[in-house]
C-alpha positions as CSV (number, residue, x, y, z in Angstrom):
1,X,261.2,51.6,99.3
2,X,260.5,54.2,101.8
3,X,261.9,54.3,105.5
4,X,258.0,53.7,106.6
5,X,256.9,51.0,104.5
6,X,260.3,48.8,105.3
7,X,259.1,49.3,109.2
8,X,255.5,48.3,108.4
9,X,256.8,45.2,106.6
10,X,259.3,44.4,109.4
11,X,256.4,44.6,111.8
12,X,254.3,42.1,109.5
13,X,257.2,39.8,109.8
14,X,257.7,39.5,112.9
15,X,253.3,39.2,113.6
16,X,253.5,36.2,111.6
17,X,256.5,34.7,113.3
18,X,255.1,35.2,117.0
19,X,251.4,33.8,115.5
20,X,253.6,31.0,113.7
21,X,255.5,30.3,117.3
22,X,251.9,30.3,119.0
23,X,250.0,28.0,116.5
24,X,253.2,25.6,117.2
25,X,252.9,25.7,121.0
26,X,249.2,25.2,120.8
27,X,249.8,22.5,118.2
28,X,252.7,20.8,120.3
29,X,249.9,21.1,123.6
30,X,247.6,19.3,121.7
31,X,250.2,16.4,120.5
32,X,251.2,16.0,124.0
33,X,247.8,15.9,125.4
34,X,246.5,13.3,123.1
35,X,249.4,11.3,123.3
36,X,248.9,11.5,127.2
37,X,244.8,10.8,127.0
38,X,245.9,8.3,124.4
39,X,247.8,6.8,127.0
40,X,245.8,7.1,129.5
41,X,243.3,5.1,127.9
42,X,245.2,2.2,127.4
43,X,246.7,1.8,130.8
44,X,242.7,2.1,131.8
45,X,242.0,-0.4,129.4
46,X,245.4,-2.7,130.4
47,X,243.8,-2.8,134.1
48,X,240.0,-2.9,133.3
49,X,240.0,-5.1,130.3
50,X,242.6,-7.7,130.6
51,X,243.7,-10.7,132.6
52,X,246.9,-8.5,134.0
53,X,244.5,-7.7,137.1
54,X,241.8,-11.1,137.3
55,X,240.8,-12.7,140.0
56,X,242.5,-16.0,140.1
57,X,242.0,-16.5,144.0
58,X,239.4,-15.6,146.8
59,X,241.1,-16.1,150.2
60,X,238.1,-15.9,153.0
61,X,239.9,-16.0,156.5
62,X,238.4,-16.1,159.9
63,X,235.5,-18.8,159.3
64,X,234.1,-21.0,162.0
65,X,230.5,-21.0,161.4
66,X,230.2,-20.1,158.1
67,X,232.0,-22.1,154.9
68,X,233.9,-20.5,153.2
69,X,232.2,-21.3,150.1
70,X,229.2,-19.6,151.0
71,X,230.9,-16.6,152.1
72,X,232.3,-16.7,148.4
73,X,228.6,-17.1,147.1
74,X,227.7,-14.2,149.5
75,X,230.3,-12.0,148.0
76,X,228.5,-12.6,144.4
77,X,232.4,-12.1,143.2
78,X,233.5,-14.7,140.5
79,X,237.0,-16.3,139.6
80,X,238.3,-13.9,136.6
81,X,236.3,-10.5,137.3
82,X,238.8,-7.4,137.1
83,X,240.0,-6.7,140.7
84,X,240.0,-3.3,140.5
85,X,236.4,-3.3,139.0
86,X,234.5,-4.6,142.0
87,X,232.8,-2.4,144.2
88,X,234.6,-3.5,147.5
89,X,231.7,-1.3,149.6
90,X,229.0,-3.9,147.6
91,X,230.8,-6.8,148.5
92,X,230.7,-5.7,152.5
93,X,226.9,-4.8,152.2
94,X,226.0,-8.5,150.8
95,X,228.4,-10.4,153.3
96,X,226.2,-8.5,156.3
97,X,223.3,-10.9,155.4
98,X,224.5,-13.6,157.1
99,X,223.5,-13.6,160.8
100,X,226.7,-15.6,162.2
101,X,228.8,-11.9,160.2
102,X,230.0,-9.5,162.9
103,X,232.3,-7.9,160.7
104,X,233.4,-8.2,157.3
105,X,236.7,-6.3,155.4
106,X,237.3,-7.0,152.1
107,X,241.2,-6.0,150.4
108,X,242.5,-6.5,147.6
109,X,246.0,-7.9,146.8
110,X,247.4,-7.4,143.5
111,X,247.9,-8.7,140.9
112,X,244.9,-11.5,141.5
113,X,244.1,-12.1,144.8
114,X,241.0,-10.7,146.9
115,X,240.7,-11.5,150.9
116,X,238.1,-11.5,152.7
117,X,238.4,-11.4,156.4
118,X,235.3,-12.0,158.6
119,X,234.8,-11.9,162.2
120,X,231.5,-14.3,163.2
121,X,229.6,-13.6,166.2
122,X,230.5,-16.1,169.6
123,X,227.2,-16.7,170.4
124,X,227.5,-17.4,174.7
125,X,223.9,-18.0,175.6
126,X,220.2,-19.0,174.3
127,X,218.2,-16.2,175.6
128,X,214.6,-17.5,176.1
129,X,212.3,-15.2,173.5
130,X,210.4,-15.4,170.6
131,X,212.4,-17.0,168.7
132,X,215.0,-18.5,170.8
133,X,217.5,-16.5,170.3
134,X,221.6,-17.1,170.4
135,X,223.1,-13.8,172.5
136,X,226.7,-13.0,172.7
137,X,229.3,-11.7,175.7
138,X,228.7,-7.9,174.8
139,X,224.6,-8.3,175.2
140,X,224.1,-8.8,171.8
141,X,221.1,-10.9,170.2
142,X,222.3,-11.7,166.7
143,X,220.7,-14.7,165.4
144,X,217.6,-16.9,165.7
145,X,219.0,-20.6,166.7
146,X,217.5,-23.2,164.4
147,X,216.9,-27.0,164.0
148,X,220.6,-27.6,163.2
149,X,221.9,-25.4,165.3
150,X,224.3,-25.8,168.5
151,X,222.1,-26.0,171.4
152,X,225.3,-26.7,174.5
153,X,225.0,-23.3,176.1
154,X,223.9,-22.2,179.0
155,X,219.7,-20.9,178.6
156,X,218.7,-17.8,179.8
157,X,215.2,-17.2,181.1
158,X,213.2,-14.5,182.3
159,X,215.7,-12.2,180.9
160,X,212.8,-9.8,178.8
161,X,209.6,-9.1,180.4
162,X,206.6,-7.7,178.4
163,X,208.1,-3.9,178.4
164,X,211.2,-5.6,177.3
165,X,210.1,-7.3,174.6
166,X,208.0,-4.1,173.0
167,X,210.8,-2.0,173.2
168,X,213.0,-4.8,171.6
169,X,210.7,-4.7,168.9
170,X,210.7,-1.1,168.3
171,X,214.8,-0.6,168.5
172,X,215.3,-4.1,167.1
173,X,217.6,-4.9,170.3
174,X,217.8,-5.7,174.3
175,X,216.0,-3.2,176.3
176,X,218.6,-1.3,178.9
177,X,217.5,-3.3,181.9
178,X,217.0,-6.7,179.6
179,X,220.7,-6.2,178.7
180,X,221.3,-5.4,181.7
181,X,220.4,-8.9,183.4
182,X,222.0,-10.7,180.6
183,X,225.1,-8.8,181.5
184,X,224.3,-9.9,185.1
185,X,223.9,-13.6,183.7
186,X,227.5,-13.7,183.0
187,X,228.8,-12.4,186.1
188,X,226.7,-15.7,187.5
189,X,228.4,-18.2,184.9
190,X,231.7,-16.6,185.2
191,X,232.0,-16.8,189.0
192,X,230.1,-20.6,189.2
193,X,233.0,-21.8,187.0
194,X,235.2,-20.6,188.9
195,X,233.4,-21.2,192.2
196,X,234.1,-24.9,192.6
197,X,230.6,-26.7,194.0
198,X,230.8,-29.3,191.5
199,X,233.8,-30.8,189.0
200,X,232.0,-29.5,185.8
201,X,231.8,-26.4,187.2
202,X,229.1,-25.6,184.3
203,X,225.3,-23.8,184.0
204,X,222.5,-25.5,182.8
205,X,220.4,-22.2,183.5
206,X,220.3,-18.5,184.3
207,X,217.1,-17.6,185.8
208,X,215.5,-14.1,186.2
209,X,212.1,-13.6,188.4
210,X,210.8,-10.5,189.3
211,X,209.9,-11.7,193.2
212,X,213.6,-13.8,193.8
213,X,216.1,-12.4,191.5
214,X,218.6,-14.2,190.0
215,X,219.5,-18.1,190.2
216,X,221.8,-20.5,188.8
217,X,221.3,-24.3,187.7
218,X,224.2,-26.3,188.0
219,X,224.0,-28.6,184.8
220,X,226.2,-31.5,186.7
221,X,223.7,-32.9,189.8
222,X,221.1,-30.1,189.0
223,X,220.8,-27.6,191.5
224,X,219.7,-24.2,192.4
225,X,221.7,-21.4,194.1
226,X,219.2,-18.1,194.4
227,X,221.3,-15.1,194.8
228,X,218.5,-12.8,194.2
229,X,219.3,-9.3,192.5
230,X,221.0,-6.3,195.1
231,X,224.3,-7.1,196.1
232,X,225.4,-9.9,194.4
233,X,228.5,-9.2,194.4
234,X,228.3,-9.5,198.0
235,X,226.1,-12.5,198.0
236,X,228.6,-14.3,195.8
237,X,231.7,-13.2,197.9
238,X,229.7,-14.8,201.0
239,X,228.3,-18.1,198.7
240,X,232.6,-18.2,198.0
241,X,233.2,-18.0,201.6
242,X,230.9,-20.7,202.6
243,X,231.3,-22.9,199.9
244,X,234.0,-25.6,201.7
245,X,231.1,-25.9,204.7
246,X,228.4,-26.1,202.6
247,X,229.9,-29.1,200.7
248,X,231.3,-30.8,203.6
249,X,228.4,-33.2,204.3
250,X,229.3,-34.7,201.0
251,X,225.4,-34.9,200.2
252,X,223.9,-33.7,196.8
253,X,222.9,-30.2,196.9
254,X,219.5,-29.6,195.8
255,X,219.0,-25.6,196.6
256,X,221.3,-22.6,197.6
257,X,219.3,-19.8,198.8
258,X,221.5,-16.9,199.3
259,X,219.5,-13.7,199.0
260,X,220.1,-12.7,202.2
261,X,223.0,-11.6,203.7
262,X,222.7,-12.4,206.8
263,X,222.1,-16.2,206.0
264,X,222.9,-18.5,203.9
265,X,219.7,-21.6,203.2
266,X,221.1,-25.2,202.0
267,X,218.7,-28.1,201.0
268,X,220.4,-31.7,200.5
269,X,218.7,-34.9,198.9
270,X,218.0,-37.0,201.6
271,X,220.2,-40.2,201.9
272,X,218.3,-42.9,200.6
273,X,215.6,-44.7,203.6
274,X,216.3,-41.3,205.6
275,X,214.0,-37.7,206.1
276,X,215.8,-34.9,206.0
């Protein structure tokens, strides 16, 4: 055989050798990668589609209001779904239903438990609306009050005028300066329970009017302090500072005016068989 035609048969040898070493690599690639889909696959199916991750437990923390059994039936997730298959972002959304639902979180906590935590709403007030209305420390309306609801808080009135209320309807929330006074409605509770003009120390009533500002009634031996609506700070520092002389005749207080700062007005029931 020729010098050329042993080359040219060397080269043919060694053409098929590199193809054969490719078509193994590609062959080996393709072992690996199915073995690695194949595996894949059944982890996938060892979390999806057995009990190794099922819900034995629904923990709901941070309840007051609400039962925790309806914040299960809220959730619309049952005892044995996958806990890796819910959609936690689904569960938040249907949880928001509920009025009493500030905030919800929902965590997961392998191998089979699923918390919920919620944070409910402290209602602080009934605002006076249509409907009444509960209303929270923040300014917040967040939930009509019904038949079977709590009614022991103090009622605020003439909080929303008619501007108010159509600008409440449009944003679906407290006006600026409807907020506003409510805000100003707990800088009146928060100082009378602190203030000391009767044992109870609680309100019955937060009043706004457009001509005398803003009063309080007491809900122990009803009365009314008027403190009308520039300055109060000021006209509650000077209510503080007269408060001792005001109660020292002993006699039931019927009215505190105290708009004014240059004068403080006191009205006492009359003693029984005597004018005042």
């Amino acid at each position: 055989m020729s010098t050329f035609l042993k080359r040219q048969q060397v080269r043919r040898e060694r053409a098929f050798k590199k193809a054969l070493r490719r078509l193994q690599k590609i062959f080996s690639a393709v072992a690996i990668m199915t073995v690695g889909l194949a595996c894949v696959y059944g982890f996938y199916l060892l979390l999806f589609f057995t009990p190794f991750l099922s819900i034995r437990e629904i923990a709901v923390e941070g309840v007051r209001q609400v039962s925790a059994e309806e914040i299960v039936r809220l959730s619309g997730v049952s005892i044995g779904e996958n806990l890796l298959g819910i959609d936690v972002s689904d569960v938040h959304q249907r949880l928001q239903v509920n009025p009493w639902i500030k905030m919800a979180s929902v965590r997961r906590h392998p191998p089979h438990e699923l918390i919920i935590h919620i944070v409910e709403y402290e209602p602080a007030a009934i605002l006076v609306k249509e409907p009444l209305s509960y209303v929270d420390r923040e300014g917040q309306i967040f939930k009509e009050v019904s038949v079977t609801d709590n009614k022991n808080y103090p009622v605020f009135t003439g909080m929303i005028d008619e501007h108010d209320a159509e600008e409440e309807e449009k944003e679906d929330k407290l006006s600026t300066s409807a907020k506003e006074r409510v805000m100003n409605g707990f800088r009146l509770l928060d100082w009378y329970s602190q203030a000391n003009f009767d044992k109870s120390g609680t309100v019955s009533e937060i009043n706004y009017n457009a001509m005398r500002g803003f009063s309080i009634v007491s809900q122990e031996n009803p009365m009314r302090i008027v403190v009308g609506e520039h300055a109060i700070d000021d006209q509650l520092k000077i209510l503080t500072r007269f408060r001792d002389a005001i109660r020292e005749k002993n006699h039931q207080i019927l009215y505190i005016i105290a708009y004014d700062k240059n004068q403080v007005v006191v009205r006492y029931k009359p003693l029984e068989g005597k004018l005042f």
